[in-house]
Each structure stands twice: as structure tokens, then as C-alpha cells.
C-alpha positions as CSV (number, residue, x, y, z in Angstrom):
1,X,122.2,49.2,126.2
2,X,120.9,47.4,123.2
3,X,122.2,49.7,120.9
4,X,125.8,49.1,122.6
5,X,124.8,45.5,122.3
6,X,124.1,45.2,118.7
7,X,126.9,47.4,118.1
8,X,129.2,44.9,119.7
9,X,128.0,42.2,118.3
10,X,127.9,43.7,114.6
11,X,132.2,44.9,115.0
12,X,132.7,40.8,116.5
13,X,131.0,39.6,113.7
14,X,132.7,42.1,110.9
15,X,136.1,40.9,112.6
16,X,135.8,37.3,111.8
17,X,134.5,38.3,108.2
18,X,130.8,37.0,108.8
19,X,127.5,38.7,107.1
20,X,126.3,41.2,109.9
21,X,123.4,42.2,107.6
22,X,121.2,40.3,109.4
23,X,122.0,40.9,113.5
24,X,119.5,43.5,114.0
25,X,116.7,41.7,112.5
26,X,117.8,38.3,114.1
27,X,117.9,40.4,117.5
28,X,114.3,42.0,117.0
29,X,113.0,38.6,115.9
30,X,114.4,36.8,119.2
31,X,112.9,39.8,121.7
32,X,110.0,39.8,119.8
33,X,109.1,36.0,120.4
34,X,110.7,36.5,123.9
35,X,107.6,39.2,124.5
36,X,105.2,37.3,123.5
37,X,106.3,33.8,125.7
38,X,105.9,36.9,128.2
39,X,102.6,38.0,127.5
40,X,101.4,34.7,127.1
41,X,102.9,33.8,130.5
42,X,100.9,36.1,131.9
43,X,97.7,35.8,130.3
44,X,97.5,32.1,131.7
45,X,98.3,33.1,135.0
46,X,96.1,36.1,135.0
47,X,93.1,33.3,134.7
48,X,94.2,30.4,137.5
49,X,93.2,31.2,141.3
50,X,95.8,30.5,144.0
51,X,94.3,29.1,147.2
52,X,97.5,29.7,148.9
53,X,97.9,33.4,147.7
54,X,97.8,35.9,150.1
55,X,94.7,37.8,148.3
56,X,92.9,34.6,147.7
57,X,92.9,33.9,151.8
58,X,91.9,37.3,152.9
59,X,89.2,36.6,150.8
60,X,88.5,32.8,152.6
61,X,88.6,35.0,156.0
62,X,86.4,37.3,154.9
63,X,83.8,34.6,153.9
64,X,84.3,32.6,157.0
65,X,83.7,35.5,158.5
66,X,80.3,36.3,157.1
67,X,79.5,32.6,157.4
68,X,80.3,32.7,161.5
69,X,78.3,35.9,161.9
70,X,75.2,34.3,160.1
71,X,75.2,31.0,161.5
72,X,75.8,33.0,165.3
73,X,72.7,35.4,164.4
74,X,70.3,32.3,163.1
75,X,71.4,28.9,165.4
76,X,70.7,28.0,168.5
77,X,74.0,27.6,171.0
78,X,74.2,23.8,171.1
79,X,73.8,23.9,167.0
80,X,76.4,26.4,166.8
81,X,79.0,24.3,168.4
82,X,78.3,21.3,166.2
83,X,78.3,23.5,163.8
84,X,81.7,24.8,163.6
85,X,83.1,21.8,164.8
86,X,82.2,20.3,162.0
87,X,83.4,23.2,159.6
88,X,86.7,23.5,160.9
89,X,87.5,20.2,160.3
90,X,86.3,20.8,156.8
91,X,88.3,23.5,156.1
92,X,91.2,22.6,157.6
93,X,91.7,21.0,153.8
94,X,90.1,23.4,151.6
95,X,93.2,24.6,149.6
96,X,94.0,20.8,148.8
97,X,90.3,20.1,147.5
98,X,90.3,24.0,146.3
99,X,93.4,22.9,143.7
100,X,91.9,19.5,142.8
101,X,88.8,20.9,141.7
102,X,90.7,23.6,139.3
103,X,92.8,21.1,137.9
């Protein structure tokens, strides 16, 4: 398709009597810095964490997971009740202070 492209471009070009030396080169030069906004793109987002993300809460349940199983195997019943109490209203917030601390 680039090839039809370019070849487009080059007869348009040769019809209105401008250079047409130069398309190709112009055309590799644009995808060229188009690929590497790409990469770049990517790279930075390859390095953030999402709280919100799918992966990134599967992960959440399966610590709160491991954390409810430990504190059920080591607490007494009355402490396990403050206990949780007290972490669910913690984490109903934790992808809001999550982002704020990777800002």
C-alpha cells in the first residue's frame, strides 16, 4: 500500500511540475520519527503502574487475600473484627493514594 502511496503521490507531484526527487526520503523520514514517538510511547508506559488496571487489582486481591488468611491464622476473633474494619475503610481509597504516591 505504501508503494501505491508514494507512487501516487510522486505522478501528483510530476503533474503540477514539482521536484519529486525527494518524496520517498521525505516519506521514510516522517515514518521513521512516527516510529520512534511509538516506541517512546511505549517505553514510558511500559514503566507506570495502573491501580485501576485489571492486572494491577488481581494482584490487590491476591494480597488482601494473603493478608486476611494471616491475620485469620494469628488474631484472636474480637481483634480480627477490628481489624478488618479498620482495613476496609483504608482500602476503600487505595487507588487514589496508590496514584498520588506515583506522581
Amino acid at each position: 500500500m505504501e508503494a501505491a502511496v508514494l507512487e501516487h503521490e510522486r505522478l501528483e507531484q510530476q503533474k503540477r511540475g514539482l521536484d519529486v526527487g525527494q518524496i520517498s526520503s521525505r516519506r521514510i523520514e516522517a515514518l521513521t520519527r512516527l516510529a520512534t514517538l511509538e516506541v517512546e510511547a511505549l517505553r514510558l508506559r511500559a514503566g507506570t503502574i495502573d491501580p485501576r488496571n485489571e492486572g494491577m487489582q488481581r494482584v490487590f486481591r491476591a494480597w488482601v487475600g494473603d493478608v486476611r488468611d494471616a491475620a485469620v491464622a494469628t488474631m484472636a476473633p474480637e481483634a480480627l473484627d477490628a481489624f478488618f474494619t479498620l482495613l476496609e475503610t483504608r482500602l476503600q481509597t487505595w487507588e487514589d493514594r496508590a496514584e498520588a504516591l506515583l506522581r
